[in-house]
C-alpha positions as CSV (number, residue, x, y, z in Angstrom):
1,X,41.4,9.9,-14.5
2,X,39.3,8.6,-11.6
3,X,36.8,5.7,-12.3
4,X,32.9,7.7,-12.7
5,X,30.9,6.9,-9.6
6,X,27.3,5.2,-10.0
7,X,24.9,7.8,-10.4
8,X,22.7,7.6,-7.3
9,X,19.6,9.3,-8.8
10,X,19.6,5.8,-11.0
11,X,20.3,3.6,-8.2
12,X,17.0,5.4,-6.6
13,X,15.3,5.1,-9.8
14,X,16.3,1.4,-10.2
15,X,14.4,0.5,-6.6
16,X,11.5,2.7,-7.3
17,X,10.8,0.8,-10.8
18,X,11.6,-2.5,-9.4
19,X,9.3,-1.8,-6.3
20,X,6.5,-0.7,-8.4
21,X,6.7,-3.5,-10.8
22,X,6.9,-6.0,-7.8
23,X,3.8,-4.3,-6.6
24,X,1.6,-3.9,-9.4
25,X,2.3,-7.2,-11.5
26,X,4.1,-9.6,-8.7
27,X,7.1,-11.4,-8.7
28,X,7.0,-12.7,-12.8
29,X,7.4,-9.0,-13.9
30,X,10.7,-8.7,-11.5
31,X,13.5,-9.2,-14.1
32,X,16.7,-7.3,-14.9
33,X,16.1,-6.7,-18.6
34,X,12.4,-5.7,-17.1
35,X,13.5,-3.2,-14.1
36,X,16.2,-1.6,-16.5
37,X,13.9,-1.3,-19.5
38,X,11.4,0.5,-17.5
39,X,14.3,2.4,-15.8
40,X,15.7,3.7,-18.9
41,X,19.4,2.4,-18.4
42,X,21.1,-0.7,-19.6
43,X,20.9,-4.1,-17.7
44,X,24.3,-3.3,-16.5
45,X,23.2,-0.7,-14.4
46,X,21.5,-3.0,-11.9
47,X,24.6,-4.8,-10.9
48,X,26.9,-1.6,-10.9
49,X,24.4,-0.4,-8.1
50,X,23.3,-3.3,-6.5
51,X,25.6,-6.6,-7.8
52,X,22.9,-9.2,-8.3
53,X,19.3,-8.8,-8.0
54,X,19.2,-10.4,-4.5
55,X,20.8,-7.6,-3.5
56,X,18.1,-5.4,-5.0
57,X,15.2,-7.0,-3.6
58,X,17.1,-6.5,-0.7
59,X,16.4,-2.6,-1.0
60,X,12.9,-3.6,-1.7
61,X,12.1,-5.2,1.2
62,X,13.7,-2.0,2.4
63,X,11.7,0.1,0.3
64,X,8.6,-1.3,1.5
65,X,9.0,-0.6,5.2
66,X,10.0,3.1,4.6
67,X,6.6,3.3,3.0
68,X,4.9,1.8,5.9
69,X,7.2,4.1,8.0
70,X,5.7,7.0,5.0
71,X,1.9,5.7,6.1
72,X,2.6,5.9,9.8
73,X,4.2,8.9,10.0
74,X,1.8,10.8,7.9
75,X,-1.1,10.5,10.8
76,X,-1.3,14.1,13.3
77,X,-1.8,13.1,16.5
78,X,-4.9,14.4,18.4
79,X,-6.2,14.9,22.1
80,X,-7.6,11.1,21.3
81,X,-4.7,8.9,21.8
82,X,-6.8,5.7,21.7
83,X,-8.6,7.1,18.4
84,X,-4.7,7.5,16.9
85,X,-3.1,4.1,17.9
86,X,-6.6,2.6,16.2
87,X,-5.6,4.8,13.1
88,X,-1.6,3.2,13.4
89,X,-3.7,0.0,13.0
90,X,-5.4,1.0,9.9
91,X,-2.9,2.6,8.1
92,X,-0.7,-0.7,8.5
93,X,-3.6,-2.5,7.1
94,X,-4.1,-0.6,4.1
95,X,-0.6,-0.6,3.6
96,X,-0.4,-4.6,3.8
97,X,-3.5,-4.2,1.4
98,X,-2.1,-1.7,-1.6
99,X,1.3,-3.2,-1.5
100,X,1.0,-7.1,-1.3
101,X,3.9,-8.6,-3.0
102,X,6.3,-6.0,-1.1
103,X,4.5,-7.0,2.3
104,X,5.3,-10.5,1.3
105,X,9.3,-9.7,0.8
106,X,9.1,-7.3,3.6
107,X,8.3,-10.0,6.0
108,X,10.1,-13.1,4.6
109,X,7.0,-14.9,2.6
110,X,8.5,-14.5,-0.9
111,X,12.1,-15.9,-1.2
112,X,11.9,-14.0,-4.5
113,X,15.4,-14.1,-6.8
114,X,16.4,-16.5,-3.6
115,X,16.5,-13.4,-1.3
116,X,16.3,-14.5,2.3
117,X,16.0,-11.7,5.4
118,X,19.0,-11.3,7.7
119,X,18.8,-9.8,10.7
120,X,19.9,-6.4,9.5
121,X,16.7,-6.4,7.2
122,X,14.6,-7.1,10.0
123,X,15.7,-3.9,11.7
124,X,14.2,-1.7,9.3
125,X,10.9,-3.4,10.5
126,X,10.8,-3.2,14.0
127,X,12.0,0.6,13.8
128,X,8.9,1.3,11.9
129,X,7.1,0.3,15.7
130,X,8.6,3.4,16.7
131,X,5.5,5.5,16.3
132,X,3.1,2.8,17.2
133,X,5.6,3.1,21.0
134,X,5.2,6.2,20.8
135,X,1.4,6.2,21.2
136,X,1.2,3.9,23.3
137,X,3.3,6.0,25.8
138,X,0.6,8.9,25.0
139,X,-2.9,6.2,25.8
140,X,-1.0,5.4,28.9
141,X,0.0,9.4,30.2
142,X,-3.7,9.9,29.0
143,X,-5.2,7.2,31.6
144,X,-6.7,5.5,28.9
145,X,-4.1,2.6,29.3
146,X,-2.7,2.1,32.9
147,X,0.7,2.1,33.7
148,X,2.7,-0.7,31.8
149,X,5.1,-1.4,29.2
150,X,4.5,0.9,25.7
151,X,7.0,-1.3,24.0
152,X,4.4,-4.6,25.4
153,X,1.7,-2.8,24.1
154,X,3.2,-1.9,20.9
155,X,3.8,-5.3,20.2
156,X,0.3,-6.7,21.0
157,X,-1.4,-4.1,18.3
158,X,1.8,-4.7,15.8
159,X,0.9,-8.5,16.0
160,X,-2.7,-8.8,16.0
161,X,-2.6,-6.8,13.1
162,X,-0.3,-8.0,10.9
163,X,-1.8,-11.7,11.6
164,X,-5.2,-10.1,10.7
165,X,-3.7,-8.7,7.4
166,X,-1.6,-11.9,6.5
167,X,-4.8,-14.1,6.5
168,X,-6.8,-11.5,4.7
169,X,-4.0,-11.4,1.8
170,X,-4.2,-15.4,2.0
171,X,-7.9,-15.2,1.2
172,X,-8.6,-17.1,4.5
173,X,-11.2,-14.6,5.6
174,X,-14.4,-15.2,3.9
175,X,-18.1,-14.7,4.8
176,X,-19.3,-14.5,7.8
177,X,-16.2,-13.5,9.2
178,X,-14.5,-10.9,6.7
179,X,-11.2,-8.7,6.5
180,X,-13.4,-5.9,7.7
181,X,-15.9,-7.4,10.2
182,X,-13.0,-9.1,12.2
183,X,-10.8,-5.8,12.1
184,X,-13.4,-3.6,13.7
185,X,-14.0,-6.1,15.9
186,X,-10.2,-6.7,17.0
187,X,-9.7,-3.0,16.9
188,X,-12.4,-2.4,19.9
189,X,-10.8,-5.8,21.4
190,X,-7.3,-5.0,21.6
191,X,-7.8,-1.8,23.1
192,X,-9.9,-2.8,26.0
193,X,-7.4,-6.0,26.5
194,X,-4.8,-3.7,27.3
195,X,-6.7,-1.8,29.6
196,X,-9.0,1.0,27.8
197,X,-12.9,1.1,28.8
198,X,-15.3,-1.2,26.2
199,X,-17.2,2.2,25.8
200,X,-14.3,4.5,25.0
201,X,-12.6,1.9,23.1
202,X,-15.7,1.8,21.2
203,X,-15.9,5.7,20.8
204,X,-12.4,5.8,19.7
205,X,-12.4,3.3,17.0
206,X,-15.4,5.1,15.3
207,X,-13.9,7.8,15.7
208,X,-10.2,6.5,13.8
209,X,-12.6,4.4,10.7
210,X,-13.8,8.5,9.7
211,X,-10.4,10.3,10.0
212,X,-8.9,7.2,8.0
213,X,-11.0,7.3,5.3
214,X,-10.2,11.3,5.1
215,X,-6.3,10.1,5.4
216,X,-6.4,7.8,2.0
217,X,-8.9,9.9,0.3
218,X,-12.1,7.0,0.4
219,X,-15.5,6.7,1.0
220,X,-15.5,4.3,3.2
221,X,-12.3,2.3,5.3
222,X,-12.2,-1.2,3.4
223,X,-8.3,-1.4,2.7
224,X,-9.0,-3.4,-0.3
225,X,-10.9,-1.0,-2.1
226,X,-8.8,2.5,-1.2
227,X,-6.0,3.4,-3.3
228,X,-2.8,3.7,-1.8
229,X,-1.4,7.1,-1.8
230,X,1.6,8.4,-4.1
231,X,5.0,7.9,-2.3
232,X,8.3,9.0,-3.3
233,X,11.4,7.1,-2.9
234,X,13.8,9.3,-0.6
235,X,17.2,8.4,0.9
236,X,17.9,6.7,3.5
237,X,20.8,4.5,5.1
238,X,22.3,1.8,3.8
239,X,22.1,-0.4,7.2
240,X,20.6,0.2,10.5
241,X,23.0,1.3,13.4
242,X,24.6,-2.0,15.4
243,X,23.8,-1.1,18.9
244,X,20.6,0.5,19.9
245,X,19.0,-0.1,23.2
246,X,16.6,-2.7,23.9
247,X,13.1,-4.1,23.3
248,X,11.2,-6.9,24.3
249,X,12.6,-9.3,21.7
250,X,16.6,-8.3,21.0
251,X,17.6,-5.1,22.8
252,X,16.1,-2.7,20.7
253,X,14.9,0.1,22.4
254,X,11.8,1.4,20.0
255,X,10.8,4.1,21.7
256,X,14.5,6.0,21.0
257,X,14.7,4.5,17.3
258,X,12.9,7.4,15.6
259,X,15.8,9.7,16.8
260,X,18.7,7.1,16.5
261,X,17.5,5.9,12.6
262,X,14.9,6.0,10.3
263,X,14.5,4.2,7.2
264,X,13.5,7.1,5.1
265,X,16.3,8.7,6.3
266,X,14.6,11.3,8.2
């Protein structure tokens, strides 16, 4: 009789839980008796799917950038490409916002259960840029950018952004110079510093602060405030391809990575 295989609906289950708890009530809640309680299974489970419970923050940290990949995917693109990649910028806000403990393992600020990032977990990360290349190649076919490297660009908004969002998580921004003042402000900034007009840059990001507020179902765009939307845990790949092009940084071509692997698997 041939040893029963781990039932992957519970390994699924087990990530969702411990992602959620991790979430919600930070990195005191994230036990194994905790995760497998709230699971429904036996403690047992956790390291027939997973070994220890580095490995399972592990597939957080992996979790967490397949729902950034979720947020970023979920935005239509319009005849506004400048108005979209200002969007991009928002939704990676508010996802820094409504999932800070996971945005913390995600990009190495928690050394929760001892995990550390390799370089294969940082590869789910930079293929989340994918779509943020991808518009970038549409501002500059649009005129709105000139002619230049989308990958450069990419990088630029991915950067200013996530510095914004890791000093507003650090309480660092405070009156007069709030989370939501300085966004708008570096919003209209980056675009024009990679080449869009200071009017139309303008135009564009008032335009993206109404169509985000419709996207997470607010009144108004502050991150903080806005509830994150429901996202299901799908499956995906246990480990990014080895060899896949360049970018800027390693050899990672971004603009390709969409079709060569996704983190949710799609």
């Amino acid at each position: 009789m041939s040893p029963r295989r781990p039932d992957p609906t519970t390994r699924a289950a087990l990530i969702e839980t411990a992602a959620r708890l991790l979430s919600e009530e930070g990195p005191r809640a994230l036990s194994t008796r905790r995760v497998a309680t709230e699971t429904g299974c036996s403690t047992m489970a956790v390291y027939t799917h997973f070994g220890s419970m580095n490995d399972l923050v592990r597939e957080i940290a992996r979790e967490g950038f397949a729902r950034l990949e979720t947020y970023l995917t979920s935005l239509d693109t319009t005849d506004d490409p400048v108005a979209d990649m200002a969007v991009l910028g928002r939704l990676y806000r508010h996802n820094a916002m409504t999932n800070a403990h996971l945005y913390e393992v995600m990009f190495g600020g928690s050394s929760l259960s001892g995990f550390q990032l390799t370089d294969e977990d940082r590869q789910y990360g930079r293929y989340t840029l994918a779509n943020v290349v991808h518009c970038a190649q549409r501002c500059i076919a649009a005129g709105r950018f000139p002619a230049g490297d989308a990958e450069l660009v990419a990088h630029q908004m991915w950067t200013t952004v996530h510095g914004i969002a890791s000093l507003e998580l650090g309480r660092y921004l405070v009156e007069p110079c709030t989370g939501d003042r300085l966004f708008e402000s570096q919003l209209v900034g980056l675009m024009v510093s990679v080449g869009d007009e200071g009017g139309a840059a303008a135009g564009s990001v008032e335009v993206s602060a109404k169509r985000f507020a419709e996207l997470v179902g607010a009144e108004n765009s502050g991150c903080a405030s806005a509830r994150a939307p429901s996202i299901a845990l799908r499956a995906r790949p246990q480990s990014p391809p080895a060899t896949a092009g360049r970018c800027p940084q390693d050899g990672l071509d971004l603009a390709d990575a969409s079709a060569k692997f996704s983190p949710s698997g799609d």
